[in-house]
ROTITOR-963773 format. One line per 3 residues: for each residue z, x, y of N, C-alpha, C. Coordinates in Angstrom, 2 decimals, decimal comma. Atoms other than C-alpha are relative to their C-alpha. Last residue first. Layout:
// residues N
Z/X/Y/Z/X/Y/Z/X/Y  ...
// end
This chain:
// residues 259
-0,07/-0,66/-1,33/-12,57/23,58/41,12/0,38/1,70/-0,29  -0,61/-1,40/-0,18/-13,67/21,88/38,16/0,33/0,37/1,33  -1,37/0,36/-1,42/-14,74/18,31/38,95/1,07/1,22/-0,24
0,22/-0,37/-1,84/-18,00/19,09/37,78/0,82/-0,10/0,13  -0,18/0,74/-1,35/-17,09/19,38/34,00/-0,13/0,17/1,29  -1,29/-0,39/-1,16/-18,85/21,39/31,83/-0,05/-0,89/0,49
0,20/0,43/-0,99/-21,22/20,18/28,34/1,33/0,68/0,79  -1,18/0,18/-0,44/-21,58/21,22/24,82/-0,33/0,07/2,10  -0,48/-0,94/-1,07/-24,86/20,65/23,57/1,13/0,13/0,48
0,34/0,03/-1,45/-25,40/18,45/20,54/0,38/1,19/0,97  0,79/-0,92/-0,33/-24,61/19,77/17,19/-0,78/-0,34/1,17  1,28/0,00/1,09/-23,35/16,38/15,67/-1,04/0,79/0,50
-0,33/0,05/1,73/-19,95/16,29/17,00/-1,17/0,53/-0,44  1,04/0,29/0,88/-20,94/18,27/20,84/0,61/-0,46/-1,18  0,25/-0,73/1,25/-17,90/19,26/23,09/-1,05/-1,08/-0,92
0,35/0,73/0,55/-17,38/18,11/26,80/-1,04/1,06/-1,81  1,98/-0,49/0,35/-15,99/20,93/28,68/0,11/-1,17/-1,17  0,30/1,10/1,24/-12,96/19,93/31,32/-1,60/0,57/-0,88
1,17/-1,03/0,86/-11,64/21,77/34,42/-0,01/-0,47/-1,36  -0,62/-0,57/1,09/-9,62/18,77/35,89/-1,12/1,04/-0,53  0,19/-1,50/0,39/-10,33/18,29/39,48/0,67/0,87/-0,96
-1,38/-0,88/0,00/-8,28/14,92/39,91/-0,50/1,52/-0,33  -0,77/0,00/-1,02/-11,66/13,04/40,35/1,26/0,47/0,55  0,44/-0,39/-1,35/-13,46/14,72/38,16/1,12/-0,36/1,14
-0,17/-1,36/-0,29/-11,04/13,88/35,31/-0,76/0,77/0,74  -1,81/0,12/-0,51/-11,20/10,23/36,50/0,29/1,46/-0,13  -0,25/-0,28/-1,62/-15,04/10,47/36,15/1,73/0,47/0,90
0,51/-1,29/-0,23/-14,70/11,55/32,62/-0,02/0,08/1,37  -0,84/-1,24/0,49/-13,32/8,74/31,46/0,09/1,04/0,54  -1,40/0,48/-0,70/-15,51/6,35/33,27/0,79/0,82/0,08
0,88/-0,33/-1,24/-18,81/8,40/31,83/1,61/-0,37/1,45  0,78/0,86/-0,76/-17,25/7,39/28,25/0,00/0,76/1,32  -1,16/0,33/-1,00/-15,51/10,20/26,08/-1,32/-0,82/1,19
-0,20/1,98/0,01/-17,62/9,81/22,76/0,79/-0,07/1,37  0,97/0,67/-0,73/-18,65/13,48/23,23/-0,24/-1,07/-0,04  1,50/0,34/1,00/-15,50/15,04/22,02/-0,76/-0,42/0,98
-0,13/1,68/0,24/-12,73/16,59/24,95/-1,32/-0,03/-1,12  0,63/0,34/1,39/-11,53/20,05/25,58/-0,12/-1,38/-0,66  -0,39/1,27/0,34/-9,45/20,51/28,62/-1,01/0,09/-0,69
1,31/0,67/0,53/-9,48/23,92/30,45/0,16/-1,04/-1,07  1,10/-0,71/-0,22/-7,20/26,47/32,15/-1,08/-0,73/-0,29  0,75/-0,78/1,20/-4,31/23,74/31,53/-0,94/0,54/0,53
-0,47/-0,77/0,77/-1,59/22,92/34,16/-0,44/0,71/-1,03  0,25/-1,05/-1,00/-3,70/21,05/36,50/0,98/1,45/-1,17  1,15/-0,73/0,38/-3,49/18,58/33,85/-0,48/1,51/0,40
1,06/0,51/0,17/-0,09/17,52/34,78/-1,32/0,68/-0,37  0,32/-0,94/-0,90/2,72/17,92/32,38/-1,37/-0,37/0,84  0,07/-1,14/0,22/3,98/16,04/29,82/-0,08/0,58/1,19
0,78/-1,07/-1,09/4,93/12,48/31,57/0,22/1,17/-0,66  -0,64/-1,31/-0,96/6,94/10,50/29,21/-1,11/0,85/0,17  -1,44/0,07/-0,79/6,41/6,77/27,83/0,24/1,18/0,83
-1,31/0,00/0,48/2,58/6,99/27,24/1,20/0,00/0,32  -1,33/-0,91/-0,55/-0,71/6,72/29,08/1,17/-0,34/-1,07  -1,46/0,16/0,74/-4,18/6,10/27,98/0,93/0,32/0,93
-0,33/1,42/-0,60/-7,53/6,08/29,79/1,27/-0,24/-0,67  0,76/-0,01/-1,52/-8,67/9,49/27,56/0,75/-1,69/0,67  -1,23/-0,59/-0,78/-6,61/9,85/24,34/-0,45/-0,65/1,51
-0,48/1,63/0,23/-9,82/7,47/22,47/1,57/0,78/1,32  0,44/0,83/-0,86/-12,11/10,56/23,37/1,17/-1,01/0,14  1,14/0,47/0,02/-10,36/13,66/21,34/0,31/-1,18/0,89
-0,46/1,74/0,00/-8,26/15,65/22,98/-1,59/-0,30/-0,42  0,94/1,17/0,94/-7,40/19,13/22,97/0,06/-1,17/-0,38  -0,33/0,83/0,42/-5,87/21,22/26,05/-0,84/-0,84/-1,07
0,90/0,43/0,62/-5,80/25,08/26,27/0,00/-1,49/-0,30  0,01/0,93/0,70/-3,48/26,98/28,03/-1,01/-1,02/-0,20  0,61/0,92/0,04/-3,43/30,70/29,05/0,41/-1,63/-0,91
1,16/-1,10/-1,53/-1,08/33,46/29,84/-0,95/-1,00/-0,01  1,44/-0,89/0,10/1,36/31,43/27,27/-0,67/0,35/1,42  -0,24/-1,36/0,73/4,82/30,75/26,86/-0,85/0,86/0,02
-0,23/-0,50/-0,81/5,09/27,79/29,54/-0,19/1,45/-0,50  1,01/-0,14/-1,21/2,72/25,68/27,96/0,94/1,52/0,63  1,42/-0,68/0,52/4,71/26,52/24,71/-0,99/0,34/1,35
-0,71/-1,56/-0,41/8,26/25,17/26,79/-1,11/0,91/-0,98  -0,80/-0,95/-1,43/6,85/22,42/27,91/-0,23/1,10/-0,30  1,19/-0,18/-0,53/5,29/20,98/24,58/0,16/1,05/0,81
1,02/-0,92/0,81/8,60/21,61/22,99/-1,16/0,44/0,62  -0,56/-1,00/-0,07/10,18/19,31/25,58/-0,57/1,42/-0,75  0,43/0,15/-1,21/7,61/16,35/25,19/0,53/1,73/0,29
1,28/-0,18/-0,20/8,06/16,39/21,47/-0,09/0,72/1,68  0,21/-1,36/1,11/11,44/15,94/21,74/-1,33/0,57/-0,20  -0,94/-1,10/-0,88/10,96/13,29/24,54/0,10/1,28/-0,86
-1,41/-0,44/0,12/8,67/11,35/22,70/0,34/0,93/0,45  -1,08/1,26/0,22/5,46/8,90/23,46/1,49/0,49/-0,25  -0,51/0,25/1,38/3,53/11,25/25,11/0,50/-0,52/0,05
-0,92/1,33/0,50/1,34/11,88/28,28/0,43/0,10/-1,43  -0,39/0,02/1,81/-0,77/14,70/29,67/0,89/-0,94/-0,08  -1,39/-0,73/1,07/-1,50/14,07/33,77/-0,43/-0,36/-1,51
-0,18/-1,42/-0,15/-4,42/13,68/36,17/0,97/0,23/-0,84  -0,38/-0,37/-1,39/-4,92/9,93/36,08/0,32/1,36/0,60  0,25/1,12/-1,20/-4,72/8,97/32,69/0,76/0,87/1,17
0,48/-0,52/-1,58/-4,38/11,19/29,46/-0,44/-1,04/0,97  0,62/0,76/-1,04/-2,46/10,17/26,03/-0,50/0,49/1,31  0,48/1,44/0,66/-1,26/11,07/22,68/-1,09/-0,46/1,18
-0,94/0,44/-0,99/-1,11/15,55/24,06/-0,91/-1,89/-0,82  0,43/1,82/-0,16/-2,88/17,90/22,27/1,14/-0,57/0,35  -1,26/1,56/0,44/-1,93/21,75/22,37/-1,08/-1,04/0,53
0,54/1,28/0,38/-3,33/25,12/22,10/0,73/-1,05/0,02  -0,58/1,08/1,35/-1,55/28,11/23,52/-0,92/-1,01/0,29  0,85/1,15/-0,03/-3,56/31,55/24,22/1,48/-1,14/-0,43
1,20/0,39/-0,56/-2,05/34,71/25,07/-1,11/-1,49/0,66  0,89/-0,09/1,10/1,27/34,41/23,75/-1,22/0,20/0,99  0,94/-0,22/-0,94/5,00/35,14/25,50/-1,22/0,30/-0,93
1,32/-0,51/0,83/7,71/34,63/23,23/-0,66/0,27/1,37  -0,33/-1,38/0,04/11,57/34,19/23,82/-1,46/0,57/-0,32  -0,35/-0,64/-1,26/11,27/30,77/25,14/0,10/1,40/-0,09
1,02/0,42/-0,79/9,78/29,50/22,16/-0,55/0,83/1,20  0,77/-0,98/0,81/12,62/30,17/19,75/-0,90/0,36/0,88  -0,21/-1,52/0,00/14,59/28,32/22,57/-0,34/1,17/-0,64
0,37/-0,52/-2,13/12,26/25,37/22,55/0,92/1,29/0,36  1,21/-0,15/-0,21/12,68/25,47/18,50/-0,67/0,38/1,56  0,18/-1,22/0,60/16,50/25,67/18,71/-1,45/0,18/-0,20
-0,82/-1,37/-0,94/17,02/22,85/21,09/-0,69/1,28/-0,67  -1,41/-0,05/-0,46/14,74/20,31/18,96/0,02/1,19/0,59  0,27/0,51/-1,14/11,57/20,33/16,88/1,48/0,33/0,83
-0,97/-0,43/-0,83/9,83/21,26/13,73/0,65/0,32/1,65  -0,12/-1,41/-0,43/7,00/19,74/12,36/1,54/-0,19/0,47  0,37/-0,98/0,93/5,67/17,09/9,83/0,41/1,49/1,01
1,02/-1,00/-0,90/5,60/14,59/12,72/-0,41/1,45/-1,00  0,34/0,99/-0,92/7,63/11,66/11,05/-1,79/0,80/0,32  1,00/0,32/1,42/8,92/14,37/8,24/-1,10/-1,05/1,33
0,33/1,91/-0,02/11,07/15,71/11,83/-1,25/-0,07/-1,23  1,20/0,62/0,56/12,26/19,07/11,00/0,22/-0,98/0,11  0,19/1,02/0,79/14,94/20,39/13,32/-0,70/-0,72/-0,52
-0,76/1,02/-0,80/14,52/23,85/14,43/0,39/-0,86/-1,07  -1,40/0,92/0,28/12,42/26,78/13,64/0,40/-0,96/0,66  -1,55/0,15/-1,24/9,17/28,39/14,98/1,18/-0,81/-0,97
-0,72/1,72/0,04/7,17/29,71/12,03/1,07/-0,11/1,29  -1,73/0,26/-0,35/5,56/33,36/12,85/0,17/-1,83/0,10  -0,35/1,10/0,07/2,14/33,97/11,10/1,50/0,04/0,55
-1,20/-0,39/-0,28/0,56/37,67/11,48/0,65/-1,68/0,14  -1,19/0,58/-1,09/-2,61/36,87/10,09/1,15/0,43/-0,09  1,11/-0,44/-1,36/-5,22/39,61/8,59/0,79/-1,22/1,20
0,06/-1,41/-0,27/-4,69/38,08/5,14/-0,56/-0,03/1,37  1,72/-0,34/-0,19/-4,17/34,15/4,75/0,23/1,29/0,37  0,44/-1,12/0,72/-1,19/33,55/2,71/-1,33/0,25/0,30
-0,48/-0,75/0,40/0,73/31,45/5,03/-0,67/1,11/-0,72  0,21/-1,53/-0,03/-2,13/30,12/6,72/1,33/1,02/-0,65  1,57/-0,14/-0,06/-2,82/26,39/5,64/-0,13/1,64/0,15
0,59/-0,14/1,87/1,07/26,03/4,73/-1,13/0,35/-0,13  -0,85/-1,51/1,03/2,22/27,22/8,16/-0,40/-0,14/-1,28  0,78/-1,54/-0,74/-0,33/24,77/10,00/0,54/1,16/-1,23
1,58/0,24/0,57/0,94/21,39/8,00/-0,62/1,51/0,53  0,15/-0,37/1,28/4,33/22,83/9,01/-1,08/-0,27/-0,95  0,32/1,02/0,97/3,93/22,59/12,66/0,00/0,40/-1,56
-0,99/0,83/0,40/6,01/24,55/14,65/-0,41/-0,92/-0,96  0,15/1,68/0,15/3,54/27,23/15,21/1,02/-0,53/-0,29  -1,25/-0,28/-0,42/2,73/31,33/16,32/-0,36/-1,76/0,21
-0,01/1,57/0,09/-0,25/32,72/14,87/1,34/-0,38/0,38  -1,03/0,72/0,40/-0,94/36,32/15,20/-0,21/-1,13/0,65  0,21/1,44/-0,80/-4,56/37,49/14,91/1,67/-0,13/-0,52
-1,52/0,39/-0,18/-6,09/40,63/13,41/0,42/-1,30/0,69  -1,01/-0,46/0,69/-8,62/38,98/12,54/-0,01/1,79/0,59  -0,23/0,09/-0,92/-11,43/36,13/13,85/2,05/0,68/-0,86
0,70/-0,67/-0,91/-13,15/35,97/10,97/0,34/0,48/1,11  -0,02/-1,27/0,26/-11,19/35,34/7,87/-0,29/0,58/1,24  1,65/-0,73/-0,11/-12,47/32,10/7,17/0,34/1,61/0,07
-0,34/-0,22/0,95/-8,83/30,51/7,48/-1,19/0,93/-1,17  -0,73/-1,50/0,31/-8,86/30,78/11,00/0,19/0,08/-1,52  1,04/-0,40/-0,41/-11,11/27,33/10,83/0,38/1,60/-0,25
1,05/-0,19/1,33/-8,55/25,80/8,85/-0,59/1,14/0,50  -0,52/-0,66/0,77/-5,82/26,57/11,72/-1,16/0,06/-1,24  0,65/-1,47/0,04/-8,11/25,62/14,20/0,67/0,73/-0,60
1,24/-0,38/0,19/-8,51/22,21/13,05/-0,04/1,06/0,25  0,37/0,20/1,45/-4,83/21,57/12,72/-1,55/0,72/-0,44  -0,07/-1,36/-0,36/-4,76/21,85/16,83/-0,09/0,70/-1,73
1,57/-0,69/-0,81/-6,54/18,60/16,64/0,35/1,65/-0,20  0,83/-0,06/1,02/-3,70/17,31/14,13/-1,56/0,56/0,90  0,79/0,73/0,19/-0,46/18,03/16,61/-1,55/0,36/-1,18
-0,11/0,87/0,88/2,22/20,33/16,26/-1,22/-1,17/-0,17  -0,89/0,79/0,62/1,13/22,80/18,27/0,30/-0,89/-0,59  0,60/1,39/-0,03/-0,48/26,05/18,53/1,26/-0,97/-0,51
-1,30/1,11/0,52/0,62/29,08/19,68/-1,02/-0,86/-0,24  0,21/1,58/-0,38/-1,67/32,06/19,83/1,09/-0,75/0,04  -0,95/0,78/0,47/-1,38/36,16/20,02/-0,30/-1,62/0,46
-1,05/0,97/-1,17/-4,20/37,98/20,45/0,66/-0,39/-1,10  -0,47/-0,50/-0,91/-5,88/41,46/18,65/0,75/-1,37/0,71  -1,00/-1,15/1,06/-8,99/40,04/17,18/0,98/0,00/1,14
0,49/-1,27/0,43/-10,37/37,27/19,59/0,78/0,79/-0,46  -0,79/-0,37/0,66/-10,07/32,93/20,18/-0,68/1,82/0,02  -0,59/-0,85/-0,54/-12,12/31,46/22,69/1,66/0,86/-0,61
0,60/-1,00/-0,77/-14,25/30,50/20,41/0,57/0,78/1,13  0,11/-1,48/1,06/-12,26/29,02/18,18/-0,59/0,86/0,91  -1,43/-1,16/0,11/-11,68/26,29/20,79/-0,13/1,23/-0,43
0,13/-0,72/-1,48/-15,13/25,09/20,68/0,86/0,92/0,16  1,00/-1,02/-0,16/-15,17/24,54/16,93/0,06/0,64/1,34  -0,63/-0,92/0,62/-11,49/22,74/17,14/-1,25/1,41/0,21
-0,74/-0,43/-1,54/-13,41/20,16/20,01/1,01/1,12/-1,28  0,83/-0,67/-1,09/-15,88/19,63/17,27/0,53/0,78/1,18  0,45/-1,24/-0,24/-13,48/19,40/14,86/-1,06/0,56/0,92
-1,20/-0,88/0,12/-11,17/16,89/16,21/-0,89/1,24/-0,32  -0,50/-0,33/-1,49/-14,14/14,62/17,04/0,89/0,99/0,00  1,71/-0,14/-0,11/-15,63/14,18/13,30/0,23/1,05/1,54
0,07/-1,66/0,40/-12,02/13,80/12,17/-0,99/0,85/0,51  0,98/-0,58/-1,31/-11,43/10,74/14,65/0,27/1,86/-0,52  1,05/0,68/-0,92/-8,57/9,56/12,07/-0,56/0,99/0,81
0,72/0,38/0,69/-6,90/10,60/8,58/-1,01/-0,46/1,07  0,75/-0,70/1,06/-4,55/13,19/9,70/-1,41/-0,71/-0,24  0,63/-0,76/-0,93/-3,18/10,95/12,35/-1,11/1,12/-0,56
1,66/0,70/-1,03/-2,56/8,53/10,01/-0,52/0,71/0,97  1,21/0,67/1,27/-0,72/10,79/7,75/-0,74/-0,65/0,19  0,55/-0,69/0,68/1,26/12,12/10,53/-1,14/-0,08/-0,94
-0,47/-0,79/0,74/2,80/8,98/11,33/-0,79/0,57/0,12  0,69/0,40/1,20/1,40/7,40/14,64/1,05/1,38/-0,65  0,55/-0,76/0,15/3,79/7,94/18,28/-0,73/-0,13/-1,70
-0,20/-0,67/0,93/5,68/4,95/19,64/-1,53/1,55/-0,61  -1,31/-0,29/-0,04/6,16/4,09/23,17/0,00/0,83/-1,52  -0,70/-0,64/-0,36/3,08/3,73/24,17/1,19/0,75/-0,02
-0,58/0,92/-1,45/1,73/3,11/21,20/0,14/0,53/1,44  -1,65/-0,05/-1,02/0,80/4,70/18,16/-0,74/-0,86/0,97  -0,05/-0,58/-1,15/-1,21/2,99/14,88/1,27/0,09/1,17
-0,13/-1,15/0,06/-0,04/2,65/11,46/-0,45/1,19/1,43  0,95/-0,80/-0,36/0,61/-1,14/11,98/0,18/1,35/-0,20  -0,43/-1,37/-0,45/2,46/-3,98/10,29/-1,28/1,18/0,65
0,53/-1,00/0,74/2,33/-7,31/9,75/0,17/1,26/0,60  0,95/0,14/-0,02/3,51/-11,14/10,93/-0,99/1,21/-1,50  -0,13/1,30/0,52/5,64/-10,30/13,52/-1,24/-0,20/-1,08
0,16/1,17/-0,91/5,21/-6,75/13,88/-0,10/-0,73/-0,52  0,29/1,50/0,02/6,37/-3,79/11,71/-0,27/-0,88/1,25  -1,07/0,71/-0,33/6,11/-0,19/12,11/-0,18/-1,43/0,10
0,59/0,95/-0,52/4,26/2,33/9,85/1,18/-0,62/0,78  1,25/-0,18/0,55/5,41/5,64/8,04/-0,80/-1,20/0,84  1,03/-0,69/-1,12/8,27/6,17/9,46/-1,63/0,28/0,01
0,71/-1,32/0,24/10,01/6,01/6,18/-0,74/0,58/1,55  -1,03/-0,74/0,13/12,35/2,81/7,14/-0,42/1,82/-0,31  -0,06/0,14/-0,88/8,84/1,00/7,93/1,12/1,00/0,56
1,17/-0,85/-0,56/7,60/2,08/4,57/0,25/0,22/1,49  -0,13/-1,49/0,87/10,63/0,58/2,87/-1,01/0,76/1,14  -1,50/-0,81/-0,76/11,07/-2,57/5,50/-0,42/1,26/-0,49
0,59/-0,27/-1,53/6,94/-3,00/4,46/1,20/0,26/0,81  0,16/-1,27/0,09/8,12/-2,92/0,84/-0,80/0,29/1,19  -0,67/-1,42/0,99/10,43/-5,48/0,96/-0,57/1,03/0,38
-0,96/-0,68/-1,33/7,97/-7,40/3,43/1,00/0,71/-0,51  0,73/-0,73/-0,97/5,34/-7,41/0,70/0,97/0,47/0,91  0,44/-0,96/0,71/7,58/-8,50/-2,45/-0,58/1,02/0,93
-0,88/-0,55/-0,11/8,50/-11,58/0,16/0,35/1,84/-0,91  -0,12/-0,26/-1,28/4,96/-12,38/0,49/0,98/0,75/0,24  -0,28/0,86/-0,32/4,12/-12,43/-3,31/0,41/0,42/1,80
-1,88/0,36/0,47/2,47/-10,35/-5,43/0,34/-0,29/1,69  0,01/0,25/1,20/-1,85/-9,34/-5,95/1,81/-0,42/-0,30  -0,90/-0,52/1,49/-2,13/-6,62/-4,16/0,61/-0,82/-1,29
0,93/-1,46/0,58/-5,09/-7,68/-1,82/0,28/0,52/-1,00  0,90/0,48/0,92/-3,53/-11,26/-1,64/-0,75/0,63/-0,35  -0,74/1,18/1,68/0,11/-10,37/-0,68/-1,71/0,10/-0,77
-0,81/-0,67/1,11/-1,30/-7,50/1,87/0,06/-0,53/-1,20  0,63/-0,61/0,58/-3,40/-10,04/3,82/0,43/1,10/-1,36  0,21/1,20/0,95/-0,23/-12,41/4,00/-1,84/0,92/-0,58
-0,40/0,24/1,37/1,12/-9,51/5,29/-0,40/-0,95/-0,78  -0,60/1,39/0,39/-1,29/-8,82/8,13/1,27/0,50/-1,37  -0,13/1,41/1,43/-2,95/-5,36/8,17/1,26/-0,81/0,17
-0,17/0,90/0,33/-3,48/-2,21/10,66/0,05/-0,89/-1,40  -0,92/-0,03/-1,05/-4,53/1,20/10,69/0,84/-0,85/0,12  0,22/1,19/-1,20/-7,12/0,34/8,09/0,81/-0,14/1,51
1,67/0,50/-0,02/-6,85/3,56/6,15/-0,47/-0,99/1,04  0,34/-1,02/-0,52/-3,06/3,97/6,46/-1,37/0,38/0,63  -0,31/0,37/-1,95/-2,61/0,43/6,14/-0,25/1,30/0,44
1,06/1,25/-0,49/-4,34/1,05/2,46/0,34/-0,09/1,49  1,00/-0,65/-0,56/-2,34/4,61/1,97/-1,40/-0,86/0,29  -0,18/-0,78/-1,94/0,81/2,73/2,89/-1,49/0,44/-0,46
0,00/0,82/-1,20/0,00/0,00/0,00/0,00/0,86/1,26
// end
């Protein structure tokens, strides 16, 4: 059942009952269970695997959506990757993509420097990385590590490059739905000589409960090529340096409203 709502994002319960085949009350049982996992959250009715403002998607749905878009805007990234640096990346599933991608070999010597534990398993035993795990308190929610002791791991670094995604963008600022999260973010932006933002399209016109940081804060913004003309004007109009990334081997594109 989760990896069906996982799939559909959504679903009813009375859809549930008649897909699986057992009874309504059988469904909401195991929609408290799933709900109590963090895995989905209920509404009158049925449940969803999408975020919010307020709430943020499990892991496992985030994993499973706008893959097409994540690597295109991962391909770009890579590129400004070279032997010899230090990175951060963070917990999120865009920044995921450039852990595979480092997994090629090519782009080596290279330390890596993450909280996410989907990342640390993809490169622990890749040769030619220097891998440092940040510590803290593991959230299963987010699959990474978080809290006081992670933002003070953090604070003691200084990287070249950091990567990060952010749930939501509107109006010149990054957006998220959690404070723990939010804090972490911070204190990575603050670690690096450069910062890097990745988003696919749907982030764009959004906002969330807490103000990250504003845009002006990243060297350059990394978006797919589904981001509508609207979208895009708004990051002109706040003079966001922005490059529009190709899925299907199109051209990659700059923003005018660079300054």
């Amino acid at each position: 059942m989760a990896e069906q709502v996982l799939a559909d994002g959504s679903a009813t319960a009375a859809e549930l009952a008649e897909r699986f085949g057992v009874s309504l009350m059988t469904i909401h049982r195991d929609l408290d269970e799933l709900e109590r996992q963090g895995i989905v959250r209920k509404f009158r009715g049925g449940v969803t695997a999408q975020p919010s403002g307020v709430f943020e998607s499990n892991v496992q749905y985030r994993l499973k959506t706008m893959r097409a878009e994540k690597a295109a805007v991962a391909e770009h990234a890579l590129r400004m990757v070279e032997p010899g640096m230090a990175i951060l990346l963070d917990d999120s599933t865009s920044t995921l993509e450039i852990a595979r991608r480092l997994r090629t070999g090519e782009v080596t010597p290279l330390t890596v420097v993450t909280n996410f534990l989907e990342a640390i398993n993809l490169l622990s035993d890749q040769r030619g990385i220097h891998l440092m795990a940040l510590g803290g308190d593991y959230d299963p929610l987010h699959s990474s590590f978080l809290g006081v002791s992670c933002v003070e791991a953090v604070e003691q670094l200084r990287v070249d490059v950091c990567f990060a995604s952010t749930s939501a963008v509107h109006g010149g600022y990054a957006y998220h739905q959690e404070q723990h999260i939010v804090s972490v973010k911070r204190a990575m932006l603050d670690a690096a000589a450069r910062n890097v933002l990745l988003i696919d399209h749907t982030k764009l016109g959004r906002v969330a409960l807490h103000r990250v940081v504003p845009l002006s804060r990243f060297d350059t913004v990394l978006v797919d090529d589904g981001a509508s003309p609207e979208a895009l004007r708004d990051l002109d109009e706040h003079k966001v340096r922005y490059e529009v990334c190709g899925t299907k081997g199109d051209h990659d594109g700059n923003g005018t409203g660079a300054t």
